[in-house]
GUFIFI-535616 format. One record per atom (N, C-alpha, C, O, CB): residue number from 0; residue in one letter; atom name; x, y, z. Coordinates in Angstrom, 2 decimals. Glycine has a CB too. Example, Ala and Ser with C-alpha at 12.3 -4.5 7.8 and 13.67 -1.06 7.14 Angstrom:
<pts>
0,a,N,13.19,-5.69,7.80
0,a,CA,12.30,-4.50,7.80
0,a,C,13.20,-3.30,7.80
0,a,O,14.24,-3.32,8.46
0,a,CB,11.31,-4.47,9.05
1,s,N,12.85,-2.25,7.08
1,s,CA,13.67,-1.06,7.14
1,s,C,12.90,0.03,7.87
1,s,O,13.41,1.14,8.04
1,s,CB,14.08,-0.60,5.72
</pts>
This chain:
<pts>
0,x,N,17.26,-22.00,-27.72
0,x,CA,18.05,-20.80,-27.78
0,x,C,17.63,-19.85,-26.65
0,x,O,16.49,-19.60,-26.27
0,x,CB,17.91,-20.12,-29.15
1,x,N,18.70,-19.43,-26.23
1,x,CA,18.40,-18.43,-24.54
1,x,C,17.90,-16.77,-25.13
1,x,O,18.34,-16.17,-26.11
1,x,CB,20.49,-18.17,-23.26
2,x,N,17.23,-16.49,-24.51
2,x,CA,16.54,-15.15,-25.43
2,x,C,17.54,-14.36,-25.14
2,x,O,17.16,-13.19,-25.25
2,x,CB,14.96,-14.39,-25.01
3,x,N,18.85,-14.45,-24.75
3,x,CA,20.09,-13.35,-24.62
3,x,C,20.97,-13.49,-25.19
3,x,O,21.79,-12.60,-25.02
3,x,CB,20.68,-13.14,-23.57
4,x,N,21.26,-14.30,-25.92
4,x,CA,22.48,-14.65,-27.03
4,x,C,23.28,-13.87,-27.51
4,x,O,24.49,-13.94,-27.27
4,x,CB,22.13,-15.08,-28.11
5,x,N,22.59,-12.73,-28.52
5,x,CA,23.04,-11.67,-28.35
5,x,C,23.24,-10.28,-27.53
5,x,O,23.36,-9.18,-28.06
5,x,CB,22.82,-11.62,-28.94
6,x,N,23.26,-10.54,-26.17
6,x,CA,23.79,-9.68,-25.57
6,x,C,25.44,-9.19,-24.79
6,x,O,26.15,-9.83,-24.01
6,x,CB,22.98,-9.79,-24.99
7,x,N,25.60,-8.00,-25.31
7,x,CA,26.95,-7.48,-24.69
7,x,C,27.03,-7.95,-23.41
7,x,O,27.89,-8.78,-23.13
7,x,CB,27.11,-5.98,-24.64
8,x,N,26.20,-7.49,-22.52
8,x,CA,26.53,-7.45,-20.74
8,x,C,25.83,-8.56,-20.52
8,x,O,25.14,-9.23,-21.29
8,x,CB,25.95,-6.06,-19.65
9,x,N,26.11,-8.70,-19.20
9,x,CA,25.31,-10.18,-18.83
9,x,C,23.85,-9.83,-18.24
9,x,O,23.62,-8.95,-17.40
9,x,CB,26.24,-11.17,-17.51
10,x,N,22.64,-10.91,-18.99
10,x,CA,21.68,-10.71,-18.33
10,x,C,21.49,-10.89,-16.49
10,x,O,22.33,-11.12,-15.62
10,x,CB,20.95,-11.44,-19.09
11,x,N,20.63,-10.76,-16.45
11,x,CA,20.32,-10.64,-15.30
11,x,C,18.58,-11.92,-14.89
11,x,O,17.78,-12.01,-15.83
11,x,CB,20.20,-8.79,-15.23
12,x,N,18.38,-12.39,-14.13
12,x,CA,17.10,-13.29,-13.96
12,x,C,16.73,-13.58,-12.68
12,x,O,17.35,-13.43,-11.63
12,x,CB,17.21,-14.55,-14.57
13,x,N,15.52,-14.06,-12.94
13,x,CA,14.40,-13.93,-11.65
13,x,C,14.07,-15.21,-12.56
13,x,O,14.21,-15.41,-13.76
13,x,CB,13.05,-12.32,-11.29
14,x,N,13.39,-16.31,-11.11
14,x,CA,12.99,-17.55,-11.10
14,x,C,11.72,-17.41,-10.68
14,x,O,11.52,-16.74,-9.67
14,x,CB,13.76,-18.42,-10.37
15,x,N,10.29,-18.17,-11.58
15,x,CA,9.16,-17.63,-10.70
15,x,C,9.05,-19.27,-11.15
15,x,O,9.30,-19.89,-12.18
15,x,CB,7.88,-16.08,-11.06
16,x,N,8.34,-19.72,-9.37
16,x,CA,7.52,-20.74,-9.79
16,x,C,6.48,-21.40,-10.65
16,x,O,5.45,-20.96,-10.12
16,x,CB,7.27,-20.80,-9.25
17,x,N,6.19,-21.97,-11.38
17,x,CA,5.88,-22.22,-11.88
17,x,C,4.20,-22.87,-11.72
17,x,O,3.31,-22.66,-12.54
17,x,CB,6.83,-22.53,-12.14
18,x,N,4.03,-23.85,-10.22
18,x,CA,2.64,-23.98,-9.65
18,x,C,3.05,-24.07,-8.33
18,x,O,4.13,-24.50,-7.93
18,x,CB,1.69,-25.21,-10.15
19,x,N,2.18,-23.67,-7.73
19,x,CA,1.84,-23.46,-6.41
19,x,C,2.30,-25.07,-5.31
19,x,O,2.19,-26.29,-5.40
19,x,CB,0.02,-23.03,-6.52
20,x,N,2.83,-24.06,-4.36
20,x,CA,3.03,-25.37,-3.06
20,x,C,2.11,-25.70,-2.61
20,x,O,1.16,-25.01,-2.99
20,x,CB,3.72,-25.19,-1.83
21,x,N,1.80,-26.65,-1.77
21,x,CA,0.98,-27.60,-1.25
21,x,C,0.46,-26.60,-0.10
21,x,O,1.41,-26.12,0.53
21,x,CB,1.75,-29.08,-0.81
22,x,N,-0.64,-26.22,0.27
22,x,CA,-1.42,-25.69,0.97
22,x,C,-1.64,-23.99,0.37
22,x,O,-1.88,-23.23,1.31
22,x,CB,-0.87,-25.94,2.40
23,x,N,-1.61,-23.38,-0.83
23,x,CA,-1.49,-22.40,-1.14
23,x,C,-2.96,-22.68,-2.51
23,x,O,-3.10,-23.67,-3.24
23,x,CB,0.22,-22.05,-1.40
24,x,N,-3.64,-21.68,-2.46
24,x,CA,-4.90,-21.46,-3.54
24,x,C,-4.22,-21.47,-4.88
24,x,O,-3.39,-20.61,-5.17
24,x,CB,-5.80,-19.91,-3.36
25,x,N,-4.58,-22.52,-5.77
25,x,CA,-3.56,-22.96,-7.06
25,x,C,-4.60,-21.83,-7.75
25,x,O,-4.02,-21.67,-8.83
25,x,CB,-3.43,-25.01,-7.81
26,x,N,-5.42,-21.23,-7.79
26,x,CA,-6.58,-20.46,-8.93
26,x,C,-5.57,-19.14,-8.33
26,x,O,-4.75,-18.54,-9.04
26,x,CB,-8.95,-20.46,-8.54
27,x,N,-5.79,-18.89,-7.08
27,x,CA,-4.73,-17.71,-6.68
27,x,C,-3.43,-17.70,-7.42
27,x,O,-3.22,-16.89,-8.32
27,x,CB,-4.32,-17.81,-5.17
28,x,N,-2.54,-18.59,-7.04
28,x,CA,-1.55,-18.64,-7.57
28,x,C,-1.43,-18.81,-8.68
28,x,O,-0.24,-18.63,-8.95
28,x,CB,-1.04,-19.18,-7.17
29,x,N,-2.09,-19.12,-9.69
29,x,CA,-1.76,-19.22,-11.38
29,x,C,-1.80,-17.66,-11.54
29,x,O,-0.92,-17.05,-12.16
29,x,CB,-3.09,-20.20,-12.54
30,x,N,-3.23,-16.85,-10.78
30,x,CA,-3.46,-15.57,-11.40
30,x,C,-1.99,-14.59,-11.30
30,x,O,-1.60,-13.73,-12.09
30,x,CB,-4.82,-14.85,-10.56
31,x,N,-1.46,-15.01,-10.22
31,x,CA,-0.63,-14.08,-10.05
31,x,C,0.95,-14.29,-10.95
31,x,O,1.75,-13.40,-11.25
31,x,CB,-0.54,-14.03,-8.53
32,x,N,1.04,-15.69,-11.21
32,x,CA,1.94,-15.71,-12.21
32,x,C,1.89,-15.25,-13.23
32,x,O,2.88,-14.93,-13.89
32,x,CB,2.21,-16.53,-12.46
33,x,N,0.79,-15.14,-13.56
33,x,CA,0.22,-14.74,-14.81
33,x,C,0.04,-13.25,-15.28
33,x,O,-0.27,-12.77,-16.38
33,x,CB,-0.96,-15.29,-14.81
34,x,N,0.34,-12.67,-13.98
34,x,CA,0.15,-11.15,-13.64
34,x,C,2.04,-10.66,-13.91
34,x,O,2.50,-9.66,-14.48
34,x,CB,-0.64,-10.90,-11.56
35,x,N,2.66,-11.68,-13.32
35,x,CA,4.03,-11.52,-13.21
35,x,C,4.65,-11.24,-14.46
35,x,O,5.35,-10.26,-14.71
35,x,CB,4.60,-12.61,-12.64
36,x,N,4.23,-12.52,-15.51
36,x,CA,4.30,-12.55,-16.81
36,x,C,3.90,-11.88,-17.80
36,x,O,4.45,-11.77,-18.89
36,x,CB,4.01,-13.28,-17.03
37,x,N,2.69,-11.29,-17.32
37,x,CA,2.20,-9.94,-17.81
37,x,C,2.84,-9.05,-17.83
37,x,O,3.16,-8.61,-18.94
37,x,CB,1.33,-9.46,-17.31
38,x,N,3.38,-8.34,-16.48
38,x,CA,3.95,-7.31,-16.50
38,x,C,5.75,-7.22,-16.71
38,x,O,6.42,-6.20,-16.62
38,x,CB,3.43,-6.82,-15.35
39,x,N,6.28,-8.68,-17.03
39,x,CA,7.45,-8.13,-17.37
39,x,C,7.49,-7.89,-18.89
39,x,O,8.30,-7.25,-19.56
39,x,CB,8.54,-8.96,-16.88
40,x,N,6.63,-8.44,-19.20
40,x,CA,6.62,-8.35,-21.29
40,x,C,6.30,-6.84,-21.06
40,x,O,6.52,-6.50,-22.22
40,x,CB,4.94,-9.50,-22.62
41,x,N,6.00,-5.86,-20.54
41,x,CA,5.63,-5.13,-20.85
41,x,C,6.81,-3.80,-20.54
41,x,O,6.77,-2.60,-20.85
41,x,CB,4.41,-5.30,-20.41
42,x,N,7.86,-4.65,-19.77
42,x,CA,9.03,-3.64,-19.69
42,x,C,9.99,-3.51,-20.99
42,x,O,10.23,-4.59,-21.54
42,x,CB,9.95,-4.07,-18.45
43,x,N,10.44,-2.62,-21.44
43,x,CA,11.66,-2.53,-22.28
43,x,C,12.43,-3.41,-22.14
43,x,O,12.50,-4.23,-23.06
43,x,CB,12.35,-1.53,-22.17
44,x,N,13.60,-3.62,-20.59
44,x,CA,14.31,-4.18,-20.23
44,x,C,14.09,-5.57,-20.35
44,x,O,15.10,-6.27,-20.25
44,x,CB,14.48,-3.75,-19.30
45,x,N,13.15,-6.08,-20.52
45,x,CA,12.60,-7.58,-20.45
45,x,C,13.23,-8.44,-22.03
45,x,O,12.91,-8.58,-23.21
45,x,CB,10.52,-7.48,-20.39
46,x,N,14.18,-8.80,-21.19
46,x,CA,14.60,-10.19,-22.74
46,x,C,13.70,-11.43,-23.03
46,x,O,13.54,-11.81,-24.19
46,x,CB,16.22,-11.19,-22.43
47,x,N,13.19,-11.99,-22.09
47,x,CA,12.39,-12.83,-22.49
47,x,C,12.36,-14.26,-21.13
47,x,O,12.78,-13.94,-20.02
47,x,CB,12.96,-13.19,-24.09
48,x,N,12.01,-15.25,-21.27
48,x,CA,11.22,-16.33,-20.89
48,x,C,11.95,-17.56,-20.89
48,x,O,12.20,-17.34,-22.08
48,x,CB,10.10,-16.44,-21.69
49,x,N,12.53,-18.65,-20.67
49,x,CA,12.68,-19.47,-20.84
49,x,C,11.85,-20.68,-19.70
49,x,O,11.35,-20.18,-18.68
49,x,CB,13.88,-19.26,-21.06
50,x,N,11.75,-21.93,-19.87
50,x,CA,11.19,-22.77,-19.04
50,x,C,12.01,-24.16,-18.39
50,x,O,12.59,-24.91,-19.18
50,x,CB,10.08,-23.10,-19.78
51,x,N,12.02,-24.36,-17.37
51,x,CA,12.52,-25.31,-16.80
51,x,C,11.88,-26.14,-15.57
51,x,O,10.68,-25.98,-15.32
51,x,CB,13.55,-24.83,-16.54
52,x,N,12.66,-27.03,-14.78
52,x,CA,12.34,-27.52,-13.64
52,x,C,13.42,-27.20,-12.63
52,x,O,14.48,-26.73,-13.04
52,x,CB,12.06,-28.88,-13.77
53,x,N,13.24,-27.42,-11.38
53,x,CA,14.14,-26.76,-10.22
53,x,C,14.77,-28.46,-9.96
53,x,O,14.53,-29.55,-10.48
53,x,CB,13.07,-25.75,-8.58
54,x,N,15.76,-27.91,-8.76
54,x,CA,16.11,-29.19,-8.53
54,x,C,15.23,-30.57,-7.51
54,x,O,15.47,-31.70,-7.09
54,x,CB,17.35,-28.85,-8.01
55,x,N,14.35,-29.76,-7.50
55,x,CA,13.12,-30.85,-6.88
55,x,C,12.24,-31.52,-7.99
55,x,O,11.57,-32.54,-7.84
55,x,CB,11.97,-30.00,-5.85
56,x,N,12.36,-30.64,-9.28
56,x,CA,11.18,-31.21,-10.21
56,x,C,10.45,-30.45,-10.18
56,x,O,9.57,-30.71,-11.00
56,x,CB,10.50,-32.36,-9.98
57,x,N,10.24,-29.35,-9.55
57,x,CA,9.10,-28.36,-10.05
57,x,C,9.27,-27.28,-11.01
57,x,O,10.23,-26.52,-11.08
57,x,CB,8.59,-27.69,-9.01
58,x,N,8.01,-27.30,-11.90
58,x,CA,8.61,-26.16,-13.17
58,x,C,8.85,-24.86,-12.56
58,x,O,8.54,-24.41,-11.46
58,x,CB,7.45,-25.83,-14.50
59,x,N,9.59,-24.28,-13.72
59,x,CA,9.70,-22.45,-13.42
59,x,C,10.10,-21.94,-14.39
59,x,O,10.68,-22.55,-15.28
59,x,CB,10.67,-21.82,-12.35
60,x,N,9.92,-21.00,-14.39
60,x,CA,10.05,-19.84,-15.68
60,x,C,11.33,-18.85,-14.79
60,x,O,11.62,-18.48,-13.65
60,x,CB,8.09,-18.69,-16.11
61,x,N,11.78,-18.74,-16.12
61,x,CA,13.11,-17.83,-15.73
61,x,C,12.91,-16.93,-16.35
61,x,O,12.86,-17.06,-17.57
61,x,CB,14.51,-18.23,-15.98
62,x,N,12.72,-15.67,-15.73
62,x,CA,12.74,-14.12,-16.82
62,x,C,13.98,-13.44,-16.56
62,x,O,14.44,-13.01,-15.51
62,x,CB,11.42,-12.82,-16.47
63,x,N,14.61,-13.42,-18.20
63,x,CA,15.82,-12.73,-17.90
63,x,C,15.52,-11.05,-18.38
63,x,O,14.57,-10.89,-19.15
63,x,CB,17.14,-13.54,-18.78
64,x,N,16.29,-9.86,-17.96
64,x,CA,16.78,-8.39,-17.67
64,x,C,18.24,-8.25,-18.25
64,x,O,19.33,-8.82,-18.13
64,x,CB,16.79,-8.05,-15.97
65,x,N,17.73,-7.28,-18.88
65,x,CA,19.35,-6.37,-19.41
65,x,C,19.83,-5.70,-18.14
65,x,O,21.06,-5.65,-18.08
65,x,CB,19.14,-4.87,-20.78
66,x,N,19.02,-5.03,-16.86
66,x,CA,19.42,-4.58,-16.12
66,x,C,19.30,-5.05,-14.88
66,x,O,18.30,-5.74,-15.03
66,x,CB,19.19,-3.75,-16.30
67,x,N,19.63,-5.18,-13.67
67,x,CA,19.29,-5.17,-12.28
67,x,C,18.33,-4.66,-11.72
67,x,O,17.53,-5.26,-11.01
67,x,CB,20.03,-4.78,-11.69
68,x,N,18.31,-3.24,-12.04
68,x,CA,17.85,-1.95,-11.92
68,x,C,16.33,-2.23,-12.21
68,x,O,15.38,-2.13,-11.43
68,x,CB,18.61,-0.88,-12.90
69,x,N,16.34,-2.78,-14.20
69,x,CA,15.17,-2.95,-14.36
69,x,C,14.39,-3.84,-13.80
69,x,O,13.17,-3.79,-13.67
69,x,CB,15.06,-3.02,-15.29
70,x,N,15.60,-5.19,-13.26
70,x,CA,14.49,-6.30,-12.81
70,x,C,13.63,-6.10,-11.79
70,x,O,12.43,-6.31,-11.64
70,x,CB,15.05,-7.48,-12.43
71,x,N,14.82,-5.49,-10.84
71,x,CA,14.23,-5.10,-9.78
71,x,C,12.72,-4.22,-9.58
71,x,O,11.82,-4.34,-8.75
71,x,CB,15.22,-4.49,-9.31
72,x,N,12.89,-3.33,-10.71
72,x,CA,11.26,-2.20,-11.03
72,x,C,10.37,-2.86,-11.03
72,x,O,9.47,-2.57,-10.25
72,x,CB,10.94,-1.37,-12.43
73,x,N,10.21,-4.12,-11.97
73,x,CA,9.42,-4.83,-12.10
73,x,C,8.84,-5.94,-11.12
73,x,O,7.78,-6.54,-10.99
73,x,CB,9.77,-5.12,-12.97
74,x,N,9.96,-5.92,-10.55
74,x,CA,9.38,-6.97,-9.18
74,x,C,8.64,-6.03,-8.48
74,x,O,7.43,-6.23,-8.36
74,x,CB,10.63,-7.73,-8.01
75,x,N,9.22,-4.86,-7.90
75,x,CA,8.86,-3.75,-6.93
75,x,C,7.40,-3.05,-7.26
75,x,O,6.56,-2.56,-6.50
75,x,CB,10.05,-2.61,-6.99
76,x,N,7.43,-3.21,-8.98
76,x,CA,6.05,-2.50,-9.33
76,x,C,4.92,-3.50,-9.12
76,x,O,3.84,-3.05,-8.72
76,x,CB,6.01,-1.95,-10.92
77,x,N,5.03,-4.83,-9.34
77,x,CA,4.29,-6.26,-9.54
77,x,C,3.46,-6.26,-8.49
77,x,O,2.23,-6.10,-8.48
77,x,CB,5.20,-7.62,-9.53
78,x,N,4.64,-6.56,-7.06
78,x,CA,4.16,-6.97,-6.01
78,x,C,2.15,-6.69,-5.36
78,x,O,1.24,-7.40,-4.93
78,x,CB,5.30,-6.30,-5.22
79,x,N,2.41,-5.14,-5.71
79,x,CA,1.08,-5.10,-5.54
79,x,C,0.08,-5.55,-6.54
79,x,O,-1.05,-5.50,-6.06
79,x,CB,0.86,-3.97,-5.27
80,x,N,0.10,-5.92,-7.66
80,x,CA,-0.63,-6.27,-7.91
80,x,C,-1.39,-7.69,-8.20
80,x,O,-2.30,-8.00,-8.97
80,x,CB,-0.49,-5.69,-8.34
81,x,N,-0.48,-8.50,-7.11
81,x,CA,-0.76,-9.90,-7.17
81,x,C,-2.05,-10.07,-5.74
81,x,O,-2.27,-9.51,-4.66
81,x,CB,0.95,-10.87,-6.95
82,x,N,-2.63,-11.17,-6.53
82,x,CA,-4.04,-11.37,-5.07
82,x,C,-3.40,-11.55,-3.74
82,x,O,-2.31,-11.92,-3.32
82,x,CB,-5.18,-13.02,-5.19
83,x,N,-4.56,-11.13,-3.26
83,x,CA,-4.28,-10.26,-1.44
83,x,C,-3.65,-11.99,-0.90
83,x,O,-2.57,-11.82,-0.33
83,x,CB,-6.57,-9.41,-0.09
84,x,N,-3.88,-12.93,-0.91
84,x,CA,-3.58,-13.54,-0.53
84,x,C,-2.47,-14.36,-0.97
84,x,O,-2.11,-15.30,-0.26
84,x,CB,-4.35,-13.76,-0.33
85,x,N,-1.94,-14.11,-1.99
85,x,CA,-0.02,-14.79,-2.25
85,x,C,0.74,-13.82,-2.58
85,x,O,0.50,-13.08,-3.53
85,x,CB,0.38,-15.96,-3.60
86,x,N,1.94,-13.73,-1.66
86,x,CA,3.02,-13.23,-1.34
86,x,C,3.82,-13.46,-2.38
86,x,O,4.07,-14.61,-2.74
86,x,CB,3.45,-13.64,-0.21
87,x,N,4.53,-11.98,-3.25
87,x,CA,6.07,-12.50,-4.15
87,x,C,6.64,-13.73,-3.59
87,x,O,6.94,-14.67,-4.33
87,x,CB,7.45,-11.33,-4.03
88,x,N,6.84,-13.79,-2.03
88,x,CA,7.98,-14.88,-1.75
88,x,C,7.58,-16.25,-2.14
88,x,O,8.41,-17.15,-2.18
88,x,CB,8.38,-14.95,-0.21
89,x,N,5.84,-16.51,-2.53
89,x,CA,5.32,-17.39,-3.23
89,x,C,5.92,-18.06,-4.15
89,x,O,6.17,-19.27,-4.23
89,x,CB,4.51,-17.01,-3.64
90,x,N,6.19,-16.99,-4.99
90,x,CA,6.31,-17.03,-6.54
90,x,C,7.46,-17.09,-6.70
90,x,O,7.76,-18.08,-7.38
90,x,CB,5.81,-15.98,-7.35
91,x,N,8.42,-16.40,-6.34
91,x,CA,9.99,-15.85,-6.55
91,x,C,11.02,-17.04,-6.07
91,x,O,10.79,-17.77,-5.10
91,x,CB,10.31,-14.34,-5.52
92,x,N,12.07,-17.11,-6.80
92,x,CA,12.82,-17.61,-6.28
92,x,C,14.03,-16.99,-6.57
92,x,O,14.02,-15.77,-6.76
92,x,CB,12.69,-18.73,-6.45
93,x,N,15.32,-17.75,-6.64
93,x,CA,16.69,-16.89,-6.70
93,x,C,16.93,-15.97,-7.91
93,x,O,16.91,-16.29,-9.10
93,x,CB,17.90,-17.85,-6.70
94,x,N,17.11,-15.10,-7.53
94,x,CA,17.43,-13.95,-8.64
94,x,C,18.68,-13.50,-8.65
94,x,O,19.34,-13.56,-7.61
94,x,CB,16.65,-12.74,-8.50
95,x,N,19.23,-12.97,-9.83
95,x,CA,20.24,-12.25,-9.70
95,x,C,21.17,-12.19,-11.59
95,x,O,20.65,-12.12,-12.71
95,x,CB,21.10,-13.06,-8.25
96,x,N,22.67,-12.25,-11.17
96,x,CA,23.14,-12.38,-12.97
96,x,C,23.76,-13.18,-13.31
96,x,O,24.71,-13.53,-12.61
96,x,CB,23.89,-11.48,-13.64
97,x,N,23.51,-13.73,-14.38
97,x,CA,24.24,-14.87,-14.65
97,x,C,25.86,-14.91,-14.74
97,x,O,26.58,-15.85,-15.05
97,x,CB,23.73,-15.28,-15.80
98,x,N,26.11,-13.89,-14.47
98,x,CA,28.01,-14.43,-14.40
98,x,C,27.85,-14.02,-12.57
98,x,O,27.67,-12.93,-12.04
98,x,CB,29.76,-12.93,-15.75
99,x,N,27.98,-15.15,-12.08
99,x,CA,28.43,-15.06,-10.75
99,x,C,29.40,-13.89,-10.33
99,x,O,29.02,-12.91,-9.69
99,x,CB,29.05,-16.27,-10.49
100,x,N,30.54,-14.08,-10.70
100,x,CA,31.73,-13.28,-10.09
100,x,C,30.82,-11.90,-10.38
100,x,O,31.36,-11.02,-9.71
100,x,CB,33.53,-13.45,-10.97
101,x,N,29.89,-11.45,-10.96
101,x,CA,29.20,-9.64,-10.65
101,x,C,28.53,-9.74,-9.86
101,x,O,28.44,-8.69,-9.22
101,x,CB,28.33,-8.76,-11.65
102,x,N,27.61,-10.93,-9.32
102,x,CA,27.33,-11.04,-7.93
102,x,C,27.89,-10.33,-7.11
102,x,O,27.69,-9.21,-6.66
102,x,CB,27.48,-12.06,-7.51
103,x,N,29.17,-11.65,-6.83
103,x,CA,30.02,-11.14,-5.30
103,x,C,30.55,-9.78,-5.77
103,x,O,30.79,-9.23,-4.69
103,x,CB,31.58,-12.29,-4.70
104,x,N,30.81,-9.06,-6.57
104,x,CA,31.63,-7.87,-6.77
104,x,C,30.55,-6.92,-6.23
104,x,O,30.80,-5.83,-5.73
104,x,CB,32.19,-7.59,-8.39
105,x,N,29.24,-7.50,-6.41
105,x,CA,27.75,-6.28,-5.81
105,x,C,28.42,-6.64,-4.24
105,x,O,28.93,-5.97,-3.33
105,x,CB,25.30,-7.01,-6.16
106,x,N,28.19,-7.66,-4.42
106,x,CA,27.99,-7.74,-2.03
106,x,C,29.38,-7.26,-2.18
106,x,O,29.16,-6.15,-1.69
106,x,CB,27.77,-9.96,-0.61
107,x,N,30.89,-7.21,-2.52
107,x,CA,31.70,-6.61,-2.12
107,x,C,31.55,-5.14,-2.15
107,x,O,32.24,-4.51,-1.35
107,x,CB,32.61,-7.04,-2.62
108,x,N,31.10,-4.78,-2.59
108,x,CA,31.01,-3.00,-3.12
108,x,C,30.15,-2.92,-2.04
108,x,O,30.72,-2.34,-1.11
108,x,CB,30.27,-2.35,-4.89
109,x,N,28.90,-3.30,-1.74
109,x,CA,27.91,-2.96,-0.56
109,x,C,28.69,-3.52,0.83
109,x,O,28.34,-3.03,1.90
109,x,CB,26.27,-3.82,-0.82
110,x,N,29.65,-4.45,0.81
110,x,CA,30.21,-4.10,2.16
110,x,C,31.20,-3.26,2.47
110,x,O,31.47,-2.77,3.57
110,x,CB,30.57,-5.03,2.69
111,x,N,31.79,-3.11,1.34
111,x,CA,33.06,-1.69,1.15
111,x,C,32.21,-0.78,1.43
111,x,O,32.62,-0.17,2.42
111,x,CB,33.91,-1.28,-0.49
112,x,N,31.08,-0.30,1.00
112,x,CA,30.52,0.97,1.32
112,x,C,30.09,0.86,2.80
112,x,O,30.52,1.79,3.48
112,x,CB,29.31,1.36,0.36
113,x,N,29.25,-0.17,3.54
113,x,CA,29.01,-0.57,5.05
113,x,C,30.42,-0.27,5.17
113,x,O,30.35,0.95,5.05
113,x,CB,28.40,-2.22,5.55
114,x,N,31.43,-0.48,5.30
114,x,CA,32.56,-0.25,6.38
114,x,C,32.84,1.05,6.23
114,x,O,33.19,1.67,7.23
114,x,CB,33.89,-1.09,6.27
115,x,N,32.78,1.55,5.30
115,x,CA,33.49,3.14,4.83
115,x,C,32.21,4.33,5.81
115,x,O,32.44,5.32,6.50
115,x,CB,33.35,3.46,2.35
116,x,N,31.17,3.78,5.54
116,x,CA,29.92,4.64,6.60
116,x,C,29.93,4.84,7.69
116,x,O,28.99,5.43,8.21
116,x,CB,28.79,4.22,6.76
</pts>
């Protein structure tokens, strides 16, 4: 069961790897997932967790958001506090909401506003 079932609007999600790529400190990199996972349980906005594999076979955790807004806080607040040496872009993978078509309606609205500026 998807921890959003019952929700009105569509969640929203962030993909975090699950273990570390090949030349990257796996003790580093667990801590900081672990930091990731930490700090989204600790937002309001935070629906919850689910687990999978990517299309290569590597696991990942999907954290889904009631908001954009919120996911985004939480990435933005995180970042620093992952070890000096792995990068969000480590960890992160595609984010965004699960009904596509509010996607493109974001990049349309942000290029309607670019042309109107």
């Amino acid at each position: 069961m998807k921890p959003f079932n019952n929700q009105v609007s569509p969640p929203f999600y962030a993909i975090l790897y699950a273990n570390a790529e090949e030349g990257v400190d796996a003790g580093l990199y667990s801590e900081a997932i672990s930091t990731l996972v930490s700090a989204a349980t600790l937002r309001s906005a935070f629906l919850g967790f689910t687990s999978d594999s990517d299309s290569y076979e590597r696991p990942i955790k999907v954290a889904y958001w009631t908001t954009h807004e919120a996911m985004c806080e939480w990435l933005e607040g995180s970042k620093d506090l992952l070890p000096h040496r792995i990068k969000m872009s480590d960890c992160l993978g595609p984010h965004g909401c699960l009904w596509p078509w509010l996607n493109r309606l974001d990049e349309a609205d942000i290029e309607q506003e670019t042309r109107a500026a």
